[in-house]
C-alpha positions as CSV (number, residue, x, y, z in Angstrom):
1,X,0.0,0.0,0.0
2,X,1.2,3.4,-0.9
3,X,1.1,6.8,1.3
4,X,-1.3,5.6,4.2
5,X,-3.9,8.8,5.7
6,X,-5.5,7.0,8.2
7,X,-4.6,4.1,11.1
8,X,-7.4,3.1,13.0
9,X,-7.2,0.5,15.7
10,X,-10.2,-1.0,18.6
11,X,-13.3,-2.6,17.7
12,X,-14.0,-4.8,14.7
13,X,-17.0,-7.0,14.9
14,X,-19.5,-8.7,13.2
15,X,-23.7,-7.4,13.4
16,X,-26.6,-8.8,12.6
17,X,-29.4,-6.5,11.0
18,X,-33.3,-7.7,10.8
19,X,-35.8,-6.2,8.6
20,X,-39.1,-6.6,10.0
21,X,-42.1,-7.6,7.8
22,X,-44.1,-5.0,8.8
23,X,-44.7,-2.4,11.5
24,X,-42.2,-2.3,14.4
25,X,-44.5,-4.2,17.0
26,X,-45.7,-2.3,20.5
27,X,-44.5,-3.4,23.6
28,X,-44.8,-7.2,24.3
29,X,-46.3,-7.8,20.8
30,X,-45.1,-10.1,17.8
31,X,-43.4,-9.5,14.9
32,X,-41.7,-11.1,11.6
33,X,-38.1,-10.5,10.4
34,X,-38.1,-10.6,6.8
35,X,-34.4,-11.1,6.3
36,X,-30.9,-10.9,8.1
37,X,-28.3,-9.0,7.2
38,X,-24.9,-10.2,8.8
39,X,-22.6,-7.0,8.6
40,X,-19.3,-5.3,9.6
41,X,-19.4,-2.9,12.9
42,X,-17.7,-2.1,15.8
43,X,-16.1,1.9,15.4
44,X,-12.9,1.1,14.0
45,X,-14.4,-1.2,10.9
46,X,-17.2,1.5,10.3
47,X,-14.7,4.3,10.5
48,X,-12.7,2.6,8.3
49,X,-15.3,2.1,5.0
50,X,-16.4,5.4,5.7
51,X,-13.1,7.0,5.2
52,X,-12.0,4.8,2.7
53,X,-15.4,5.8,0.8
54,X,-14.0,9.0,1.5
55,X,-10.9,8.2,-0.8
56,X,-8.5,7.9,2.4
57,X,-6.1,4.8,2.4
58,X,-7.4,3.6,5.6
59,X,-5.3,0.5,7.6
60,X,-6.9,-1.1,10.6
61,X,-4.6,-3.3,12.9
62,X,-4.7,-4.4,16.7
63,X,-7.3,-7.0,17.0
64,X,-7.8,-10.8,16.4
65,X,-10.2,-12.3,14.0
66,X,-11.0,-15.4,14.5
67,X,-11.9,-18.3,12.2
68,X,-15.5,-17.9,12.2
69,X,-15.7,-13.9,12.0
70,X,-12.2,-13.2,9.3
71,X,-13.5,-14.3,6.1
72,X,-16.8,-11.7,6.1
73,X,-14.8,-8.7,7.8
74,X,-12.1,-9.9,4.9
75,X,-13.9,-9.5,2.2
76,X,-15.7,-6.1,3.1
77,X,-12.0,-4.6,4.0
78,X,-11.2,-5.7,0.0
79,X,-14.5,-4.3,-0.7
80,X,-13.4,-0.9,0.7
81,X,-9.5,-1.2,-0.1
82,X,-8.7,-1.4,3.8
83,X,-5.3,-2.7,4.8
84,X,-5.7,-5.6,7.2
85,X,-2.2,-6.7,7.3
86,X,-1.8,-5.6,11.4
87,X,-4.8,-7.9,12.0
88,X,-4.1,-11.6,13.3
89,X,-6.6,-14.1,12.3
90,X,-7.1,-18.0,13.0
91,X,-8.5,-19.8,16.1
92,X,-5.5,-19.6,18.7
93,X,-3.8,-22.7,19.6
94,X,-6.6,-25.3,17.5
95,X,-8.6,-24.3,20.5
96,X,-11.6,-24.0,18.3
97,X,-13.0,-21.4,20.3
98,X,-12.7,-17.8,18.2
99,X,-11.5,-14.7,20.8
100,X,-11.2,-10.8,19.8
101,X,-8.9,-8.8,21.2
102,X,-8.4,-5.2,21.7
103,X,-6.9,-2.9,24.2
104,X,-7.1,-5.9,26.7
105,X,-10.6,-6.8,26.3
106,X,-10.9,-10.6,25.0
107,X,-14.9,-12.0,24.2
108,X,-15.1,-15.6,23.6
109,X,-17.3,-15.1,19.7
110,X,-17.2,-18.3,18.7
111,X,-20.7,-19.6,19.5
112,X,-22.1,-16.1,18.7
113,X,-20.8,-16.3,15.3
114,X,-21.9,-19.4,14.5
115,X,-26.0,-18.3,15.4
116,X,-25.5,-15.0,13.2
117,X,-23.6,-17.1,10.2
118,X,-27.1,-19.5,10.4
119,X,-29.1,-16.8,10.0
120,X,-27.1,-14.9,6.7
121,X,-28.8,-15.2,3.9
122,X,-25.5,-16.5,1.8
């Protein structure tokens, strides 16, 4: 990558997005999702597109994606043109467990993942 403008480092995760089938429902009522949208977020990987949207060259480095969470934020970093060579990815150790890790905080993601990869509409 040539001349870099921005280095962002902290939270990149994966979201999950419903669209409802109809009316937001009132309190303790029902309600259909009509689709799932599994997404990038966290302030660092939104930050990121944005700026890079901007025409920035945007890098992101700190945190650890695991196995189960690399591939999608992969493949919208490309989308963008983000440089994600400071980023670790892989399951540490063949535990099989996925963890996250930035500024000292570490979330076990694995199982999480796994529920909001059933639900993307791929």
């Amino acid at each position: 990558m040539g001349k870099l403008d921005v280095y962002l480092y902290g939270q990149t995760v994966l979201s999950t997005i419903h669209k409802l089938a109809g009316k937001f429902p009132e309190i303790d009522g029902y309600g259909e999702i009509q689709k799932s949208f599994l997404c990038p977020g966290g302030e660092v990987m939104n930050a990121a597109m944005l700026l890079s949207g901007l025409g920035l060259s945007t890098a992101i480095g700190g945190p650890h994606w695991g196995a189960e969470t690399a591939d999608v934020l992969g493949r919208y970093a490309e989308r963008y043109g983000i440089d994600t060579s400071g980023i670790v990815r892989g399951d540490p150790k063949g535990s099989g467990f996925n963890y996250y890790n930035s500024v000292g905080l570490s979330l076990v993601w694995s199982l999480i993942s796994r529920s909001l990869r059933s639900l993307s509409p791929e």
